[in-house]
C-alpha positions as CSV (number, residue, x, y, z in Angstrom):
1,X,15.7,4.3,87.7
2,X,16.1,0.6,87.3
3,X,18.8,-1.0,84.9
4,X,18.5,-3.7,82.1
5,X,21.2,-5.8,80.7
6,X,21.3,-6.7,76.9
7,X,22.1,-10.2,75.9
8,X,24.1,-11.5,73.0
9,X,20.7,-11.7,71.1
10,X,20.2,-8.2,71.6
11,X,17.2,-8.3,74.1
12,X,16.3,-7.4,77.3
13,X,13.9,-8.3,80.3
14,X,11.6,-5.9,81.7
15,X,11.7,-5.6,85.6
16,X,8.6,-6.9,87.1
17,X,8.1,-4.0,88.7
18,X,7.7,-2.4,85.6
19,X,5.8,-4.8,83.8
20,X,2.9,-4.5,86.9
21,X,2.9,-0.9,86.9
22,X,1.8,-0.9,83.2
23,X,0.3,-3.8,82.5
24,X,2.4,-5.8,80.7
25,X,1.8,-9.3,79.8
26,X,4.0,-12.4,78.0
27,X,3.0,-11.7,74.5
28,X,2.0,-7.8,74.7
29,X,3.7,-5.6,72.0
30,X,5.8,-2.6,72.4
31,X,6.0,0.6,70.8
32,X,9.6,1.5,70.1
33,X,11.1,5.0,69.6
34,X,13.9,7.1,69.8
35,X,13.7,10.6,71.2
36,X,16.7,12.5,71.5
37,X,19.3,9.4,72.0
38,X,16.9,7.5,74.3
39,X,15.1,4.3,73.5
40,X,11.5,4.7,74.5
41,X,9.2,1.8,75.3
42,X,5.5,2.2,75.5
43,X,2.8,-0.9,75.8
44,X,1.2,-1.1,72.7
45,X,-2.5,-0.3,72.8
46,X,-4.7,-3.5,72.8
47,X,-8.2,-2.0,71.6
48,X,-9.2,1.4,69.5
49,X,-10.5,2.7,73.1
50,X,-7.1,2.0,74.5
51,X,-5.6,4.3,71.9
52,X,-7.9,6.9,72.9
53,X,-7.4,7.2,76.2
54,X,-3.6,7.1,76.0
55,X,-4.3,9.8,73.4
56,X,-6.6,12.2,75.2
57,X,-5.4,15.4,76.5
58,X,-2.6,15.1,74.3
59,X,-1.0,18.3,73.3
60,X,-3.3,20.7,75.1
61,X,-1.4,23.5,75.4
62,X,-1.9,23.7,71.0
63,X,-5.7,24.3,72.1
64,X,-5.4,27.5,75.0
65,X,-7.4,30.5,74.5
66,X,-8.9,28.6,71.8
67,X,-13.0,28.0,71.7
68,X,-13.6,24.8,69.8
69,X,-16.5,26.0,68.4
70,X,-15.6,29.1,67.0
71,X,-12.5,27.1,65.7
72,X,-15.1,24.8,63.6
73,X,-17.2,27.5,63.0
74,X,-14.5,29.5,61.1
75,X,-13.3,26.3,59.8
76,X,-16.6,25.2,58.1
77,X,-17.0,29.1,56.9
78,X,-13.4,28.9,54.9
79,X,-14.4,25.4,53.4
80,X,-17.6,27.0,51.8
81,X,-15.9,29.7,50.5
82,X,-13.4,27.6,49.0
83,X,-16.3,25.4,47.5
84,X,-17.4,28.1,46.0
85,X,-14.3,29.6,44.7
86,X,-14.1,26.2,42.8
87,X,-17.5,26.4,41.2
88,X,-16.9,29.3,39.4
C-alpha cells in the first residue's frame, strides 16, 4: 500500500504507479466516497459505455438461483393485474 501526503491546500498527488494502472490522466475526474472511515477514489467514467462496464456483474450474488426470465415473467404478470385492479 503506497502513501500520500496532504498539503496545506488540502490535496494530494496520485502515485504514478497508480495513475497507469487505472488510467488516469491530468484533467480526469474522481469519484469520491466514504465507506466505513475510508476515503475511496474511483476514476470517473468518461462515456455511458464506460459506466456500463464498470457496472456489470455488479451485485450478482442478489441474482443466484434466480431465472431472469421467470423473474420478468412474474413481474409483467403482477403489473397486469395491478392494471386491472385500477380499472375497476
Amino acid at each position: 500500500m503506497q502513501t500520500v501526503k496532504v498539503s496545506s491546500k488540502h490535496q494530494i498527488a496520485l502515485p504514478a504507479s497508480v495513475r497507469r494502472e487505472l488510467g488516469i490522466r491530468s484533467g480526469d475526474e474522481l469519484l469520491v466516497d466514504v465507506s466505513a472511515g475510508h476515503v475511496v477514489l474511483v476514476p470517473k467514467p468518461r462515456s455511458p459505455e464506460e459506466w456500463v462496464k464498470r457496472l456489470a456483474g455488479l451485485h450478482k450474488e442478489v441474482w443466484d438461483g434466480i431465472d431472469p426470465r421467470e423473474y420478468v415473467r412474474a413481474e409483467r404478470e403482477a403489473w397486469d393485474a395491478g392494471k386491472r385492479w385500477r380499472r375497476r
